[in-house]
N, C-alpha and C positions, 0 to 999 in steps of 0.2 A: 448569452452564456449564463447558466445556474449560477450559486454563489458556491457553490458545493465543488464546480467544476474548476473554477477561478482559482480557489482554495488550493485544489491539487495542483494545477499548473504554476500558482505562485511558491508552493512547498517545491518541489517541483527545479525551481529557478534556483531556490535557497540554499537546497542539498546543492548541486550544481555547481553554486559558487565555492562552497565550503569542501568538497572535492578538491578544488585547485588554492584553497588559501587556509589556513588555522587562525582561524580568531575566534572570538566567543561569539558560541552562538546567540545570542542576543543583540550583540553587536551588529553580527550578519543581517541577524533580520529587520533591525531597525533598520539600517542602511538601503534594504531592499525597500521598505516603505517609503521612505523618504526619497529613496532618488528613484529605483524604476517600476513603482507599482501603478503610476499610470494616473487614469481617472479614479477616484473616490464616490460610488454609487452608493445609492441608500444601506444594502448591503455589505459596505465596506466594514464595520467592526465583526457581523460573522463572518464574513470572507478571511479575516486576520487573525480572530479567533482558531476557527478549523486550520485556519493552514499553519497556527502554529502548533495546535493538536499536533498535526501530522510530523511537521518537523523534530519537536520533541519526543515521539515518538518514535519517530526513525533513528535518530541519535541515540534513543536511550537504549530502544533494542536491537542497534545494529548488527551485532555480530550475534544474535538468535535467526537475523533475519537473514543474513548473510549466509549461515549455513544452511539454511533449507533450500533457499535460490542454488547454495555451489551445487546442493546434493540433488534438485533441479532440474539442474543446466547442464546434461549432460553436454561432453566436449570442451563444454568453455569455461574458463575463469572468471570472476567476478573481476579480478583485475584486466583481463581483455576484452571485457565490452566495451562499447564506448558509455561514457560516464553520463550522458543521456538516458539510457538502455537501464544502465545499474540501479539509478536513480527511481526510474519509472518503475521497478523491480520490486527495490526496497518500499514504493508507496502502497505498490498493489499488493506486498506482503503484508505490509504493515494491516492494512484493511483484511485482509484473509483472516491474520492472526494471531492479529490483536484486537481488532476494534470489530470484530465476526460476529458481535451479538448485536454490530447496530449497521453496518453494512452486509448485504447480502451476497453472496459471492457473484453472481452474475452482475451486481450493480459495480466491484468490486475492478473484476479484470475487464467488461466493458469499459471503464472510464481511465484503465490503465491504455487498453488499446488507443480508444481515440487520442491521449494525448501522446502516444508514440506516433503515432500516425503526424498530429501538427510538431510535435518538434522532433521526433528520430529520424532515420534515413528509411529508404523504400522497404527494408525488412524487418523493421522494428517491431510494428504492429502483430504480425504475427508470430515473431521471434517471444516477443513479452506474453502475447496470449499462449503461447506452448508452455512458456514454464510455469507460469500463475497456475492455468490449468492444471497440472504435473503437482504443484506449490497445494493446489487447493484436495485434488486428488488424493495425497500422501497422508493427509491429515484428518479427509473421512467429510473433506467442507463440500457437501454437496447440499442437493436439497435431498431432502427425507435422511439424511446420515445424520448420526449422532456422535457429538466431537465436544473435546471440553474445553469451552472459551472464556477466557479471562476468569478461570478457577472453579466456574459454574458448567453445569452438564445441560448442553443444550440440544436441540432436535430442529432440526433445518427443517421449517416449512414448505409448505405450500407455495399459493402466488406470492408474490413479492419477498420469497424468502424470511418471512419473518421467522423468528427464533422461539420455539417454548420450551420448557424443560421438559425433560425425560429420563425416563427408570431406566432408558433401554443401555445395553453394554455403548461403553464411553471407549474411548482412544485418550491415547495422556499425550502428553509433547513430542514426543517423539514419533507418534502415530501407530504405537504399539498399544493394544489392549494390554492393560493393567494384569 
């Protein structure tokens, strides 16, 4: 398993716990190092790195993230998923729509699927790939679409999704041209 993958699965565990308890997030997460992170591979400081990327990132922009998932997910509530499902949601968002100039959107909800698939139930994986998809849709994050990511106007590439800037008409936050 990548370290990139580990990363999200351990952010992943962290949101998860912090769902069902209020403490400081810092606190959460040392405690998640310290008791259930397992083995310690060469990888282990970027693996804790990124995955506290992610976690802080999800905290910080929960409820930006929150509302694009509700607006989404058609039918459901964010409060009626299971907190796997929401969790797995908020990471693949986060990567859509906040961190979109260094993750690609196919690398994005692929890595969201596979880890519904190892920890959600039998319709996770495809449940979380409809809305990312819908999530990624809305806001123009395709490849060749041009969407403005973390304040900069970018242009979705080619292979591997890389990001270049462009002149061409932008979409703002809300997925509405300006």
């Amino acid at each position: 398993m990548g370290s990139r993958r580990r990363a999200r699965e351990s952010a992943l565990q962290i949101l998860f716990g912090l769902d069902w308890v209020t403490v400081d997030l810092h606190a959460a997460m040392n405690e998640y190092w310290t008791k259930f992170a397992g083995e310690r591979p060469a990888s282990y400081e970027d693996v804790r790195r990124h995955c506290t990327e992610l976690v802080e990132g999800v905290v910080e922009h929960r409820a930006m993230l929150d509302q694009r998932l509700q607006a989404a997910s058609h039918h459901w509530k964010l409060d009626r998923m299971s907190a796997v499902d929401r969790n797995i949601l908020r990471l693949g968002a986060l990567e859509l729509l906040v961190l979109g100039d260094r993750v690609p959107r196919k690398v994005a909800i692929n890595e969201a699927v596979e880890i519904a698939k190892k920890f959600g139930n039998e319709d996770s994986s495809a449940f979380v790939n409809g809305i990312l998809d819908r999530v990624a849709n809305a806001l123009g994050v395709e490849k060749g679409a041009t969407a403005k990511i973390g304040g900069e106007k970018v242009k979705r590439g080619g292979k591997g999704g890389s990001a270049k800037v462009a002149d061409e008409e932008t979409l703002d936050e809300s997925g509405e041209t300006p």
